[in-house]
MITOR-549519 format. One line per 4 residues: number of its first residue (from 1); their letters; for each residue x negated, z, y of C-alpha. Coordinates in steps of 0.02 Angstrom, whole numbers, plus 50000, padded with zeros to 5 digits. Layout:
NUM = A = X Z Y | ...
***
This chain:
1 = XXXX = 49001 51110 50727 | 49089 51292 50705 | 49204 51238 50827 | 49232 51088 50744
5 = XXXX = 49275 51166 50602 | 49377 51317 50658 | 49495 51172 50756 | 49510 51089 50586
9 = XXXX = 49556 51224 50490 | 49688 51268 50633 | 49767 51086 50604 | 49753 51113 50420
13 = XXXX = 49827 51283 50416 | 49976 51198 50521 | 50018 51076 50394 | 50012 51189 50252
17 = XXXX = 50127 51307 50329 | 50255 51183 50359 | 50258 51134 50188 | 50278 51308 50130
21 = XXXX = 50395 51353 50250 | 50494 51200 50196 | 50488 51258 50028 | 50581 51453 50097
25 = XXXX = 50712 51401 50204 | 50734 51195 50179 | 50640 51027 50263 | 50771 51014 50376
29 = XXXX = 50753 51201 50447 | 50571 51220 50432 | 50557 51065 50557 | 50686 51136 50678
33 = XXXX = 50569 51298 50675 | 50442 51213 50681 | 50480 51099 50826 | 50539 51279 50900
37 = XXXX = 50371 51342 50899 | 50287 51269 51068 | 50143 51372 51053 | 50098 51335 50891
41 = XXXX = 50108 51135 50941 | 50022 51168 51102 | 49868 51217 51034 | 49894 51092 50876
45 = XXXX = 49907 50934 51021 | 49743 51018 51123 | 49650 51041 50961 | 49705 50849 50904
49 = XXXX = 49642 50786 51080 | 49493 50862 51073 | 49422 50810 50891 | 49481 50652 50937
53 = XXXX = 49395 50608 51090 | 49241 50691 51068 | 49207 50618 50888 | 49273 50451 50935
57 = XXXX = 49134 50431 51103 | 49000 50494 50966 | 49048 50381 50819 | 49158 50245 50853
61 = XXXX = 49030 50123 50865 | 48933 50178 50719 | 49084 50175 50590 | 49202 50051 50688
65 = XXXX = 49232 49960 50514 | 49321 50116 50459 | 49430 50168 50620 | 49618 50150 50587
69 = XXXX = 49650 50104 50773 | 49544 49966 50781 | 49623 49914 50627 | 49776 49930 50724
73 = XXXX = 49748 49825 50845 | 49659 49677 50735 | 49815 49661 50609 | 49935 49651 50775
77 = XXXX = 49812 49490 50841 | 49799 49434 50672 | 50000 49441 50636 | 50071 49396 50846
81 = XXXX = 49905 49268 50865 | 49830 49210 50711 | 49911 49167 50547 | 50023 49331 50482
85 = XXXX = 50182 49274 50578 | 50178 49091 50508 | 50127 49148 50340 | 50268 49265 50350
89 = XXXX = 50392 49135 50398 | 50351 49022 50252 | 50385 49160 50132 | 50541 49224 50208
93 = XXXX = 50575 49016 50200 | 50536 49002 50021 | 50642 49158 49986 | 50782 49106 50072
97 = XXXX = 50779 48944 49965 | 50797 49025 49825 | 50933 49144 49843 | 51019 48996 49938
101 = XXXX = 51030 49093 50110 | 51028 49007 50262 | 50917 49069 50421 | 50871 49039 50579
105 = XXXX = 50692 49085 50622 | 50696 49037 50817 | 50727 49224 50868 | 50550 49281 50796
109 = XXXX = 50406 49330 50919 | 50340 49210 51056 | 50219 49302 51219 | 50067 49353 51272
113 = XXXX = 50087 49551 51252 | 50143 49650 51118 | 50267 49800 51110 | 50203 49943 51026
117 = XXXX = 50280 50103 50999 | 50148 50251 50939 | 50229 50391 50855 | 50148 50562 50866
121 = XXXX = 50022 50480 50965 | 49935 50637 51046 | 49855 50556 51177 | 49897 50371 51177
125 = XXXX = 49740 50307 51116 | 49809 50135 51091 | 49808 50114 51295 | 49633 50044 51295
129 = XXXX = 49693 49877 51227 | 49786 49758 51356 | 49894 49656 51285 | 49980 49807 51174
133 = XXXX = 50132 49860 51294 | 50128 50030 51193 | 50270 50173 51216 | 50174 50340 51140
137 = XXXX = 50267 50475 51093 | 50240 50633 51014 | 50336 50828 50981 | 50175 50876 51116
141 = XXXX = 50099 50769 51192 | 49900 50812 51249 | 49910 50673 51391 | 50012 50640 51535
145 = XXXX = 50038 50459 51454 | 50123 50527 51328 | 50318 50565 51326 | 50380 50731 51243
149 = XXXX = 50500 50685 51081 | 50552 50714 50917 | 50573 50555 50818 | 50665 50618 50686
153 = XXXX = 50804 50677 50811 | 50794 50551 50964 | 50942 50442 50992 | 50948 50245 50943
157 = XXXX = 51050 50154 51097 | 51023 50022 51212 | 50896 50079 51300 | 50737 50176 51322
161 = XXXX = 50813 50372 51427 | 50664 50485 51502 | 50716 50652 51566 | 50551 50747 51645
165 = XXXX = 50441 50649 51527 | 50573 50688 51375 | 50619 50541 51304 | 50798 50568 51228
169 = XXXX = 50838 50388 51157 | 50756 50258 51113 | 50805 50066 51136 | 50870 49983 50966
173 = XXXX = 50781 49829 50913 | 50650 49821 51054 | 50483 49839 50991 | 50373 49706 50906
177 = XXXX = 50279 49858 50808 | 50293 50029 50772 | 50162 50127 50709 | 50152 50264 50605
181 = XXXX = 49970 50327 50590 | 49961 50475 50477 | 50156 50530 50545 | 50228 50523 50365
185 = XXXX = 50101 50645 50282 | 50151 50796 50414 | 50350 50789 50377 | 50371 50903 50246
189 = XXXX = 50483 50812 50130 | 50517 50626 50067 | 50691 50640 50143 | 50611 50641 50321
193 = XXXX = 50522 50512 50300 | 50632 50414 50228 | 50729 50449 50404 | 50602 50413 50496
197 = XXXX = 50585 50256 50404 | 50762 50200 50418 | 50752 50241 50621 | 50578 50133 50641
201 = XXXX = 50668 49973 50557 | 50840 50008 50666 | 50715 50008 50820 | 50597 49848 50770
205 = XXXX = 50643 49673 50815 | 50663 49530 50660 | 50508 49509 50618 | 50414 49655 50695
209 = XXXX = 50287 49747 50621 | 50296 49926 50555 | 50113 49993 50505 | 50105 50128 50423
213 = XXXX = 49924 50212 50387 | 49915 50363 50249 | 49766 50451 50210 | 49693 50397 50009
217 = XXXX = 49508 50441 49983 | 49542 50386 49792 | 49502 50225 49710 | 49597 50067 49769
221 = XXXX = 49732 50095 49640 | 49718 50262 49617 | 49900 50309 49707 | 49986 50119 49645
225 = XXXX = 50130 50217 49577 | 50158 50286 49750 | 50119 50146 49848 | 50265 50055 49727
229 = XXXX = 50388 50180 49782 | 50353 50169 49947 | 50387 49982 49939 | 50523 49982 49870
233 = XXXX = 50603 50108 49981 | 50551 50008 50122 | 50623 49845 50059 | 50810 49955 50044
237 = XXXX = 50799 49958 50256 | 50762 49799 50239 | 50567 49798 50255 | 50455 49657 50173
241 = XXXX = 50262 49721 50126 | 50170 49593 50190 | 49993 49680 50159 | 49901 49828 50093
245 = XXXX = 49736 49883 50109 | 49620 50019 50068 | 49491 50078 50196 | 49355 50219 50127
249 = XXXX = 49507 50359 50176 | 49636 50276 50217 | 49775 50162 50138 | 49843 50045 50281
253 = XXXX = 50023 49954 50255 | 50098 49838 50342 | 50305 49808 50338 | 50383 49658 50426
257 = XXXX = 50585 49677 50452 | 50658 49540 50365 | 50757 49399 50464 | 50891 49414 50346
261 = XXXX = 50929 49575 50257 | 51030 49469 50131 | 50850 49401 50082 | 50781 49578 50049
265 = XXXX = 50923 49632 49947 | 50932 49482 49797 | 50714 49542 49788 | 50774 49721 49793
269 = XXXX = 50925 49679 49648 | 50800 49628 49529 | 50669 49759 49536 | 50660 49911 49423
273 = XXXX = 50711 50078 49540 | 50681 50212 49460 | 50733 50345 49594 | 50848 50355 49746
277 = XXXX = 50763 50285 49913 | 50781 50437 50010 | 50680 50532 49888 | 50540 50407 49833
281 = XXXX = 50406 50429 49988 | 50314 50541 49918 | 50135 50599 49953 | 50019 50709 49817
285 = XXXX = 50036 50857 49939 | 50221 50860 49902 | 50187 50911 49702 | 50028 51049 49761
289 = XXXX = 50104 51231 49707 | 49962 51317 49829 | 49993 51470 49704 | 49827 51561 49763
293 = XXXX = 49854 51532 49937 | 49913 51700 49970 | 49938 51716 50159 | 49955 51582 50279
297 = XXXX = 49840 51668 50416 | 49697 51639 50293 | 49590 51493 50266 | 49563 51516 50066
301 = XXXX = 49601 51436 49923 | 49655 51269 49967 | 49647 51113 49889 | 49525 50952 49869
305 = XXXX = 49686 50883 49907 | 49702 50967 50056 | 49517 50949 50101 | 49524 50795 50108
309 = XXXX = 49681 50764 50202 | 49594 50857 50337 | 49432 50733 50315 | 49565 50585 50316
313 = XXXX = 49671 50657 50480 | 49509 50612 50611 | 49427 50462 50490 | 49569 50342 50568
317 = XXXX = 49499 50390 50733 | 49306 50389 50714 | 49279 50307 50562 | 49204 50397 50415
321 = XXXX = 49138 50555 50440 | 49119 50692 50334 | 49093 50834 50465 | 49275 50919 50431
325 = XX = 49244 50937 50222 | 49227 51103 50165
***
């Protein structure tokens, strides 16, 4: 368990930095450092893998009901295979009815497999399920599987470019999801996210999925405020919520890129915004002053927020386990 511990406070002690850092110099600099700093993401990837795959052999069948990636992997059957897509359709149908918009819903997903692109995957744990085509990316990648990249950066074109398992561009409108599985929480300010946001819905096809999973150990509407935002930042790229839902540490979202962006817009027109888009994905972290954490090669002082973003970071993973809490 010290082991345990002393890689979790590692991967904490990462995260905090970055915010800090982004706080000195800028978002947008701190991540260039950051990205910079292969050592620092060397051992961050090899302490990722190694939580990961030796909690999820000893508790993924015991807490299965709380692991994001099975979660994953039902609300892709449940939207490609069962009933999402059609109920989907009927309320981009009844939409489009009313703001007298006319579309054609032919282009939306027919097959037997599903493309999946994992950001900041680590070590592609999505693999294990065949019909998910996935693409896993990540700044370092812990697996061979894996392809080195920075999201925030990579190129949008028409097609997927791998240089020495670098993957400088990325194929626009090719994937039928993208997911984001606690990606949002480590860029350091709501501007970056909102990037990477804008870049996931350029990449999806109509109709494809983004999932987004954020870690909330609070009460189901503890964080509705934020979870408003969030929508509504989404729907100005042209992203429909389709569902939310809370498992014991996480908060799992899924966006569906609308047919019609014309559809998206007359919703968007009569909603109450109360901020610009680019600055409205927020996360609690973002508003945490750390004002007695006095060095950042120490592990003291930091918050229950913190804590339990920590906690959160492995429960999508294994499922709830409370080995990582301080």
């Amino acid at each position: 368990m010290g082991k345990h511990q002393d890689l979790a406070d590692f991967i904490k002690g990462v995260h905090i930095n970055l915010r800090l850092r982004s706080r000195e110099i800028g978002a947008e600099a701190a991540w260039e450092e950051h990205c910079k700093d292969r050592q620092t993401l060397e051992k961050y990837a090899s302490a990722m893998r190694e939580l990961a795959t030796v909690h999820w052999e000893k508790n993924s069948r015991i807490n299965s009901d709380q692991s994001g990636i099975l979660w994953v992997f039902e609300k892709c059957n449940w939207y490609f295979f069962g009933e999402g897509k059609d109920l989907f359709i009927s309320k981009e149908t009844k939409m489009a009815s009313r703001y007298s918009v006319t579309c054609d819903f032919n282009e939306y997903f027919v097959g037997k497999s599903i493309s999946l692109l994992d950001v900041g995957s680590c070590y592609n744990p999505l693999s294990q399920f065949p019909n998910l085509i996935t693409t896993a990316i990540d700044l370092e990648p812990a697996d061979k599987n894996v392809l080195r990249c920075d999201f925030l950066s990579v190129d949008v074109a028409d097609q997927l470019l791998v240089i020495d398992n670098s993957c400088t561009q990325l194929p626009k409108e090719s994937y039928d999801v993208i997911l984001f599985s606690l990606l949002l929480e480590y860029l350091p300010s709501p501007r970056q996210r909102f990037v990477a946001c804008k870049k996931a819905a350029k990449l999806l096809k109509k109709g494809g999925l983004l999932l987004i999973l954020t870690p909330d150990s609070k009460h189901a509407t503890a964080n509705s405020r934020l979870a408003r935002q969030w929508r509504l930042a989404l729907a100005s790229l042209g992203m429909w919520m389709l569902t939310t839902e809370k498992l014991k540490h996480l908060r799992c979202f899924t966006f569906v890129k609308a047919h019609d962006k014309r559809l998206i817009e007359n919703w968007l027109a009569l909603q109450e915004v109360n901020m610009p888009a680019d600055e409205a994905i927020a996360i609690p972290q973002d508003k945490n002053p750390y004002e007695d954490f006095n060095s950042r090669e120490t592990e003291h002082s930091r918050s229950d927020t913190d804590n339990n973003y920590l906690a959160n970071t492995f429960s999508q993973i294994i499922g709830d386990e409370d080995i990582f809490l301080e």
